[in-house]
PABADREN-916005 format. One line per field, with one value per atom (N, C-alpha, C): atom name; x, y, z; residue number from 1; residue in one letter. Coordinates in nm, 3 decimals, padded with zeros to 5 digits. Example, Ala and Ser with C-alpha at 12.3 -4.5 7.8 and 13.67 -1.06 7.14 Angstrom:
atomo = N;CA;C;N;CA;C;
x = 01.319;01.230;01.320;01.285;01.367;01.290;
y = -00.569;-00.450;-00.330;-00.225;-00.106;00.003;
z = 00.780;00.780;00.780;00.708;00.714;00.787;
num = 1;1;1;2;2;2;
residuo = A;A;A;S;S;S;
This chain:
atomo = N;CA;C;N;CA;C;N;CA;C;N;CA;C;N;CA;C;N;CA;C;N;CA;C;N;CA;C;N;CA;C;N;CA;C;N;CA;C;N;CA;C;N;CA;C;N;CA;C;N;CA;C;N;CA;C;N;CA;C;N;CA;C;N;CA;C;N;CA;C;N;CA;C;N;CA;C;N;CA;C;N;CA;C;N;CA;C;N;CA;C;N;CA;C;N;CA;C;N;CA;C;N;CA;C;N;CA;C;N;CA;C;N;CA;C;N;CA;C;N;CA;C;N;CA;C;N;CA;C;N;CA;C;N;CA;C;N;CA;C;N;CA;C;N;CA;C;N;CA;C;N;CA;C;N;CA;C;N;CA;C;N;CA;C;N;CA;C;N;CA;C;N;CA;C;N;CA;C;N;CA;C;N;CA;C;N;CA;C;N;CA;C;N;CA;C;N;CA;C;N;CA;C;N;CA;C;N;CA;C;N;CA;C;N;CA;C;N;CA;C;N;CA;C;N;CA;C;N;CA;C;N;CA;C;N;CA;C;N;CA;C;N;CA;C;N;CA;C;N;CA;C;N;CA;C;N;CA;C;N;CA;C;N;CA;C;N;CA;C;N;CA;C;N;CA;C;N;CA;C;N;CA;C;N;CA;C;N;CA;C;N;CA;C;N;CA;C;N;CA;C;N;CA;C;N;CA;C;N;CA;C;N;CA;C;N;CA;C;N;CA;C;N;CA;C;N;CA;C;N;CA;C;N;CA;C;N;CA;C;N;CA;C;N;CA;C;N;CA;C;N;CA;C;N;CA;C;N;CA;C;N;CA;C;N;CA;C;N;CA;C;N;CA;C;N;CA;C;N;CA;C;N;CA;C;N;CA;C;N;CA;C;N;CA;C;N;CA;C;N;CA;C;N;CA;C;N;CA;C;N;CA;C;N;CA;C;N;CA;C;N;CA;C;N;CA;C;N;CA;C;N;CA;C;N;CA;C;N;CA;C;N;CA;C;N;CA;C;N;CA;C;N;CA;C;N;CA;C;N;CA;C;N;CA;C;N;CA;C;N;CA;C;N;CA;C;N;CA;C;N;CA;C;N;CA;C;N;CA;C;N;CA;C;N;CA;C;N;CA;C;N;CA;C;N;CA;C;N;CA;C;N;CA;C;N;CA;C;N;CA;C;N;CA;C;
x = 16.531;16.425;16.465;16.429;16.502;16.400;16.419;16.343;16.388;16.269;16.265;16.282;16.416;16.463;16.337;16.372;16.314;16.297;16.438;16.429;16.428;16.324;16.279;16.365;16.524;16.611;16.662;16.611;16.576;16.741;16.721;16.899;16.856;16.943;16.938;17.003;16.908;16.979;17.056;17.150;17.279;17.211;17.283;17.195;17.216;17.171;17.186;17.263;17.355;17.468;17.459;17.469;17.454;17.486;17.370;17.399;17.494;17.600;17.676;17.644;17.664;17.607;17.761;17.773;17.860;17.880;18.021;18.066;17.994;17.924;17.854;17.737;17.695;17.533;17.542;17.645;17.651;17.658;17.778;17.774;17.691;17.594;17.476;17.392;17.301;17.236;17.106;17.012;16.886;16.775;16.759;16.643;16.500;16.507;16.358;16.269;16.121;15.975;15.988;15.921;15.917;16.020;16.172;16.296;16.298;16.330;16.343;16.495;16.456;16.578;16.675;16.619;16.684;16.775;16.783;16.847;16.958;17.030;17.166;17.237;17.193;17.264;17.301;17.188;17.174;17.295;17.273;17.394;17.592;17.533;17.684;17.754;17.613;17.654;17.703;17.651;17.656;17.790;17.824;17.947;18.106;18.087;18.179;18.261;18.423;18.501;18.512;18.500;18.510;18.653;18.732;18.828;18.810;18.728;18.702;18.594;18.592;18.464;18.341;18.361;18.303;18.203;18.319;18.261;18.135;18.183;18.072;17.961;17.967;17.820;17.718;17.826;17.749;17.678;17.765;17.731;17.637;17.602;17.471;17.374;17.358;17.280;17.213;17.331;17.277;17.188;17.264;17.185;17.021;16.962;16.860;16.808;16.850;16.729;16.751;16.804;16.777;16.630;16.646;16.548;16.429;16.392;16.334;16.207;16.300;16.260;16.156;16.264;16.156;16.066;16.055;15.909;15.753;15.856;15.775;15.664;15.722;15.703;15.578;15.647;15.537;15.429;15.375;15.266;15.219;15.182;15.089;14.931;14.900;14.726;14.667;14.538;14.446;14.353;14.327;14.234;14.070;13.984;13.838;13.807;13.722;13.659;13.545;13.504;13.409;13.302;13.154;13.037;12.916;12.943;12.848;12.722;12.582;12.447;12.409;12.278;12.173;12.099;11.999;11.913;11.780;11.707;11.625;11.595;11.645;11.546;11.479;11.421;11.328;11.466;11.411;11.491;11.547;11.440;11.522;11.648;11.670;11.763;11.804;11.828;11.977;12.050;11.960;12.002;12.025;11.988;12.098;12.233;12.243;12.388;12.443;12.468;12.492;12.522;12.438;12.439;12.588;12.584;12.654;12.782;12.839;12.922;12.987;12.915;12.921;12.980;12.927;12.957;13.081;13.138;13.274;13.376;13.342;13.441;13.476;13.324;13.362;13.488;13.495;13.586;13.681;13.715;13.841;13.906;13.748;13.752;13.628;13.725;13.657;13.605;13.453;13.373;13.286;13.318;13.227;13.079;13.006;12.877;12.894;12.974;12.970;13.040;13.150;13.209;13.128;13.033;12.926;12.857;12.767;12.698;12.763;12.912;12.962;12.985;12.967;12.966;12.847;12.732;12.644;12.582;12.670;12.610;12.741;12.861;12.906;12.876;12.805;12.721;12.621;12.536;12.419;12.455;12.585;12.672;12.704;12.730;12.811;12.687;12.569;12.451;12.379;12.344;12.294;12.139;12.079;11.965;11.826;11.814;11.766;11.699;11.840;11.899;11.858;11.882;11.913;11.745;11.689;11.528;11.477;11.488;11.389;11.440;11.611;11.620;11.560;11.548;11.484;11.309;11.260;11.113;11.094;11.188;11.198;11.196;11.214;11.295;11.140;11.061;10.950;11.005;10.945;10.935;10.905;10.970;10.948;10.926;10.833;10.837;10.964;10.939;11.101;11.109;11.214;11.161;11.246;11.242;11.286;11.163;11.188;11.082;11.002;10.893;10.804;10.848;10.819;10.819;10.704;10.785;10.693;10.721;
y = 01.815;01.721;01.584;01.474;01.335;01.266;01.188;01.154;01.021;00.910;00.784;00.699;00.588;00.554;00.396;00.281;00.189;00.137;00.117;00.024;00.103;00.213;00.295;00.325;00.357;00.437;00.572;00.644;00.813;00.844;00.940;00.989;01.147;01.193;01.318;01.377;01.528;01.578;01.695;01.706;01.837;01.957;02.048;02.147;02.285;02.364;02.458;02.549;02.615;02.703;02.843;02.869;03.025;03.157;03.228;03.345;03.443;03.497;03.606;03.691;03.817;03.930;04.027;04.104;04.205;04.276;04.296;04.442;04.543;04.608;04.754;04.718;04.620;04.631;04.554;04.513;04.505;04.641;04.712;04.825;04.974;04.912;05.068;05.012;05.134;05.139;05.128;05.042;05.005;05.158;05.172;05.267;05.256;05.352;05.390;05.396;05.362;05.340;05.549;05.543;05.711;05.811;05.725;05.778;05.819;05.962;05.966;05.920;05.828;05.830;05.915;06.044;06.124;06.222;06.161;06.212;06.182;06.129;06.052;06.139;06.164;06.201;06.408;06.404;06.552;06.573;06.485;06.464;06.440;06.390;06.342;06.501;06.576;06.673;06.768;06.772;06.881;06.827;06.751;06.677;06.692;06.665;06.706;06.815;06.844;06.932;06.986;07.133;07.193;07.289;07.317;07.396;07.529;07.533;07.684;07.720;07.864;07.925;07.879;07.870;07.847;07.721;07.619;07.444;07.494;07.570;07.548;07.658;07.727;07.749;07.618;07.590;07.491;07.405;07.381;07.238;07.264;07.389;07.503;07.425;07.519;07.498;07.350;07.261;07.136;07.064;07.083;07.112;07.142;07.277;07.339;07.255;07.259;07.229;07.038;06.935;06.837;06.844;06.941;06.987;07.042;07.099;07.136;07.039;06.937;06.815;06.735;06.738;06.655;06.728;06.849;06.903;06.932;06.886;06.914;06.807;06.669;06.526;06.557;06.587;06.609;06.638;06.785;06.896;06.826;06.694;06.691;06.738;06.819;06.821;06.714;06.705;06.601;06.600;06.479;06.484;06.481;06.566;06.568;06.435;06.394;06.260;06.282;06.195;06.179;06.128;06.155;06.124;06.078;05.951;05.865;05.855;05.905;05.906;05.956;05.938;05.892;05.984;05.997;06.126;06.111;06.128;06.111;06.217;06.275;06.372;06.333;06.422;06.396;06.402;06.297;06.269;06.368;06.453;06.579;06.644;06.671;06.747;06.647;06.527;06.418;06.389;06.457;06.470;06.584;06.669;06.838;06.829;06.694;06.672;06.627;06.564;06.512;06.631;06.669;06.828;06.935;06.929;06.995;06.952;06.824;06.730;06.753;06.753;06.777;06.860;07.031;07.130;07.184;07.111;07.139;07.047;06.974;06.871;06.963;07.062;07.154;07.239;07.286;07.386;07.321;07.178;07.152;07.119;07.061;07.037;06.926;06.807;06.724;06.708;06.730;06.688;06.590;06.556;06.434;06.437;06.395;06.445;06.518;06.425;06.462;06.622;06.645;06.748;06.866;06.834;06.925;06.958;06.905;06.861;06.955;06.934;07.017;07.153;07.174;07.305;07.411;07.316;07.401;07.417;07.363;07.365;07.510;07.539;07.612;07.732;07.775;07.872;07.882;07.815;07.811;07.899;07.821;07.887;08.049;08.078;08.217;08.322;08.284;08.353;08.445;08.554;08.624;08.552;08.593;08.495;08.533;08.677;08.701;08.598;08.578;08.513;08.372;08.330;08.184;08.153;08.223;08.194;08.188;08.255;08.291;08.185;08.076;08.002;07.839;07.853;07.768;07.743;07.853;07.860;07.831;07.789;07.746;07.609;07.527;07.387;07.300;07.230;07.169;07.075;07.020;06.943;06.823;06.684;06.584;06.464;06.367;06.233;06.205;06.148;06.123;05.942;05.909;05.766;05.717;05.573;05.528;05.536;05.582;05.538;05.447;05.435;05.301;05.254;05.167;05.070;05.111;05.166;05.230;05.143;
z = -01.499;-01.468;-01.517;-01.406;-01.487;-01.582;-01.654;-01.765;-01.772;-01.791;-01.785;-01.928;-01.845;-02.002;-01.967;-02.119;-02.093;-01.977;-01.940;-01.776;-01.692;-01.696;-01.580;-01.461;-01.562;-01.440;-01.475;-01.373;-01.393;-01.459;-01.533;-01.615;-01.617;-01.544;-01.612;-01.650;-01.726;-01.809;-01.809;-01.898;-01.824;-01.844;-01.736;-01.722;-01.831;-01.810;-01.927;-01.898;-01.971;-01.939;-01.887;-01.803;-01.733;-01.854;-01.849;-01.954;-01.942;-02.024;-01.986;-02.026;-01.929;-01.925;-01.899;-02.026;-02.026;-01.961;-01.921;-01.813;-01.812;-01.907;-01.945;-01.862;-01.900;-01.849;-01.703;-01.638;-01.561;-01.459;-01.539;-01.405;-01.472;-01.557;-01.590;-01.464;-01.374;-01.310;-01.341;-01.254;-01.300;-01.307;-01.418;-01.416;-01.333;-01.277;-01.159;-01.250;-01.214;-01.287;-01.316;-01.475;-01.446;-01.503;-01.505;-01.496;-01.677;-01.720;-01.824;-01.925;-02.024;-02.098;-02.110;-02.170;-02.215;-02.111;-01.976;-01.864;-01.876;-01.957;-01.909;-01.988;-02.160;-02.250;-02.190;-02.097;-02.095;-01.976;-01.845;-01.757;-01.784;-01.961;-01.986;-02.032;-02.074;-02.167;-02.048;-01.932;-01.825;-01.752;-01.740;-01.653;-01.721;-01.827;-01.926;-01.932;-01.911;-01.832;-01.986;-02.030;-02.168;-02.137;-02.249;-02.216;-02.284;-02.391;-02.471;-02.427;-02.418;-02.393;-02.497;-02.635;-02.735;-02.704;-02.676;-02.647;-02.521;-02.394;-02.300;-02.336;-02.447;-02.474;-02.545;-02.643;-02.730;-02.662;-02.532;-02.402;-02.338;-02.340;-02.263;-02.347;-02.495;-02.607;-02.570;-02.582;-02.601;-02.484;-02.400;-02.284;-02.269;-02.299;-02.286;-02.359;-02.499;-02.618;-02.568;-02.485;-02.430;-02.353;-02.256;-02.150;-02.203;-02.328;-02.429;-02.481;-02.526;-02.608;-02.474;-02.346;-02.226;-02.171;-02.226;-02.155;-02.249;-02.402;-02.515;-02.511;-02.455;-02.445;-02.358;-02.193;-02.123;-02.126;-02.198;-02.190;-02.368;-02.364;-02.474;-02.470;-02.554;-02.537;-02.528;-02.423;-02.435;-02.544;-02.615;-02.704;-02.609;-02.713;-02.644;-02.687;-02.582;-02.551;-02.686;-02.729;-02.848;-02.795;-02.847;-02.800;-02.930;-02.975;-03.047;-03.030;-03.111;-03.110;-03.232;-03.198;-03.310;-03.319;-03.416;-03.464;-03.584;-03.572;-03.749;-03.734;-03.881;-03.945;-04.116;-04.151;-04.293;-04.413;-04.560;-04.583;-04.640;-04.700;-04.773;-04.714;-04.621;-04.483;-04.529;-04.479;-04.536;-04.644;-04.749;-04.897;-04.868;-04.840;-04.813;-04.774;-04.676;-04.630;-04.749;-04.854;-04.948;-05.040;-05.040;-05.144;-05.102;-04.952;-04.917;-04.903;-04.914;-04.932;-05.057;-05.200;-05.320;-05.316;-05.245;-05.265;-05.197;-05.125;-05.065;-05.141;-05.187;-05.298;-05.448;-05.484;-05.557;-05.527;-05.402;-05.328;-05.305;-05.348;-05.285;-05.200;-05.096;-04.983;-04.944;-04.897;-04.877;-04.738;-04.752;-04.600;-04.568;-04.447;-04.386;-04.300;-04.343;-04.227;-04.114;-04.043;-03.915;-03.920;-04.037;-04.040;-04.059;-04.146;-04.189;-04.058;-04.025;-03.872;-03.776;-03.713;-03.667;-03.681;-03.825;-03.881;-03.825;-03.864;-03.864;-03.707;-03.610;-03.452;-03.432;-03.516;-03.465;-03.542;-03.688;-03.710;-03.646;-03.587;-03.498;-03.382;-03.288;-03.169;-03.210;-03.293;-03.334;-03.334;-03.399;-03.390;-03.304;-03.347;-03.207;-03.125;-03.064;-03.034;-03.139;-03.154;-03.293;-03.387;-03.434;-03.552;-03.528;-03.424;-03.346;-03.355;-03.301;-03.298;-03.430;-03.537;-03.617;-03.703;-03.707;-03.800;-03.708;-03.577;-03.495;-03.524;-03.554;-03.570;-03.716;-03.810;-03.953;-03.973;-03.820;-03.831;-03.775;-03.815;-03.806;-03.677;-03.562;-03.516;-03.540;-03.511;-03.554;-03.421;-03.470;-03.327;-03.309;-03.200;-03.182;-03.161;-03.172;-03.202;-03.337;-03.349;-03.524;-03.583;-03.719;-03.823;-03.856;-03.897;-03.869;-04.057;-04.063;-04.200;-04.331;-04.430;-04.504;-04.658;
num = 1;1;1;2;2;2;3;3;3;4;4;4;5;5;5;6;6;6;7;7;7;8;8;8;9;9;9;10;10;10;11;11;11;12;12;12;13;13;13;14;14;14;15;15;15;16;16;16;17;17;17;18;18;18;19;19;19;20;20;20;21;21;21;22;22;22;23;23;23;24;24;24;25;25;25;26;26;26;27;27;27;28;28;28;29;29;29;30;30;30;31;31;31;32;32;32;33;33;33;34;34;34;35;35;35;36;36;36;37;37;37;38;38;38;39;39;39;40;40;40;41;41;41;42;42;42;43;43;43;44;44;44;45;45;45;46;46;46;47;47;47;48;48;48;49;49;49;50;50;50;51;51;51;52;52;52;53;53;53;54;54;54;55;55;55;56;56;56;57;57;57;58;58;58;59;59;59;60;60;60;61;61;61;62;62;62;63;63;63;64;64;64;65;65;65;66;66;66;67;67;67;68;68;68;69;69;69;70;70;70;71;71;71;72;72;72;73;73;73;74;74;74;75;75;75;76;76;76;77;77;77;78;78;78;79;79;79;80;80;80;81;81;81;82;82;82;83;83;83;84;84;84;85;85;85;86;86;86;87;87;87;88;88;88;89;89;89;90;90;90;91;91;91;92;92;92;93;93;93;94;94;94;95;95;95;96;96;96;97;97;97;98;98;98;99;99;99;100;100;100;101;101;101;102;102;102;103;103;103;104;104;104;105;105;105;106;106;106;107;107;107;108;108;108;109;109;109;110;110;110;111;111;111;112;112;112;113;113;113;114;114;114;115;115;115;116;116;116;117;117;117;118;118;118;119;119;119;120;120;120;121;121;121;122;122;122;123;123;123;124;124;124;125;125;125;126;126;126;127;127;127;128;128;128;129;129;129;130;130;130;131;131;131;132;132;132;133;133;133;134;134;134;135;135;135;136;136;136;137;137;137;138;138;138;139;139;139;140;140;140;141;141;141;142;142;142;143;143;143;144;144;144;145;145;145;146;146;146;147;147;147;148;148;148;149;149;149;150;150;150;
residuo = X;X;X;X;X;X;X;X;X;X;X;X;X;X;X;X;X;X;X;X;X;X;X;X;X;X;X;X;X;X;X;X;X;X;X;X;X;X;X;X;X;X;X;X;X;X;X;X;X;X;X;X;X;X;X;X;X;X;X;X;X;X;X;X;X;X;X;X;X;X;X;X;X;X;X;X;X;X;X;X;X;X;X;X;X;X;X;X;X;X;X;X;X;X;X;X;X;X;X;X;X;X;X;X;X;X;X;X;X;X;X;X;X;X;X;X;X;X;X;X;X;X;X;X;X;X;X;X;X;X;X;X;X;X;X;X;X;X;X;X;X;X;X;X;X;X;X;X;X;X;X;X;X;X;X;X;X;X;X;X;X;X;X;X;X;X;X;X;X;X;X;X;X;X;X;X;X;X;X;X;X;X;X;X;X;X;X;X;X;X;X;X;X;X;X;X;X;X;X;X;X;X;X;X;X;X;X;X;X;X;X;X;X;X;X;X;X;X;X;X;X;X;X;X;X;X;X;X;X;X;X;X;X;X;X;X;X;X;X;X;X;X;X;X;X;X;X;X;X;X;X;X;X;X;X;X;X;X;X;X;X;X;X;X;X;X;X;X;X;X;X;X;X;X;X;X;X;X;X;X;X;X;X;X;X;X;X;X;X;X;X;X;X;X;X;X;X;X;X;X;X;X;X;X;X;X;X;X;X;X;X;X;X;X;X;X;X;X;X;X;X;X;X;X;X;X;X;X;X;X;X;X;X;X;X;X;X;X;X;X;X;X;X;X;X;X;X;X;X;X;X;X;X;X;X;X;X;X;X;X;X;X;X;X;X;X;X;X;X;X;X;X;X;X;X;X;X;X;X;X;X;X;X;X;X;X;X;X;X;X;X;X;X;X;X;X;X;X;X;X;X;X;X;X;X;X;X;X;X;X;X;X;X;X;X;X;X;X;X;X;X;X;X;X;X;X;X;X;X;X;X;X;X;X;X;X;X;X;X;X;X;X;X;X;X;X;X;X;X;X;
């Protein structure tokens, strides 16, 4: 771009030097969207002319457990989606959570509300219906709503 001296006659300026780019990365081939890394090392291992029986097991070995590693990658579990909300109950029951907090820190084991919480929806779940009712008909109904200002 030219750039203006006092007596407003354009000069410009030299240009910038072309980057060099090494033989190697010149003739490596551009990787496809998708294309796994770990394809090349596994291709070098399979291409490779072995002369002992010994070497082309190992070249096997290495091989597989390559192919191993890229499918381990693949098949990750999905994490469950999480679901944030709200609840009132009386305060005693919320100081029970606390209690029960205490009482796993006794054991050696540290728990979190929500950990607790979860607990007791999956003793609830395990329950026969029996069981399920008669600790349901124990649990008082409450408004539903926030608390008014006391």
């Amino acid at each position: 771009m030219p750039t203006l001296t006092p007596t407003s006659t354009p000069v410009k300026t030299a240009a910038k030097p072309a980057r060099k780019v090494s033989a190697a990365k010149r003739a490596a081939p551009a990787r496809k969207a998708g294309q796994a890394k770990t394809a090349a090392p596994r291709k070098a291992l399979a291409s490779k002319t072995v002369a002992s029986p010994t070497a082309k097991v190992i070249v096997k070995a290495a091989v597989k457990t390559v192919k191993a590693l890229e499918l381990s990658k693949i098949k990750a579990p999905k994490k469950p989606k999480l679901v944030r909300d709200s609840f009132t109950m009386p305060k005693d029951e919320y100081q029970a959570i606390d209690s029960l907090k205490q009482r796993a820190h006794k054991l050696q084991r540290s728990a979190k509300k929500s950990e607790l919480l979860r607990a007791g929806i999956m003793a609830l779940s395990a329950m026969d219906d029996k069981g399920f009712a008669a600790i349901l008909a124990k649990v008082p109904a409450l408004k539903t709503g926030r608390p008014g200002r006391d």
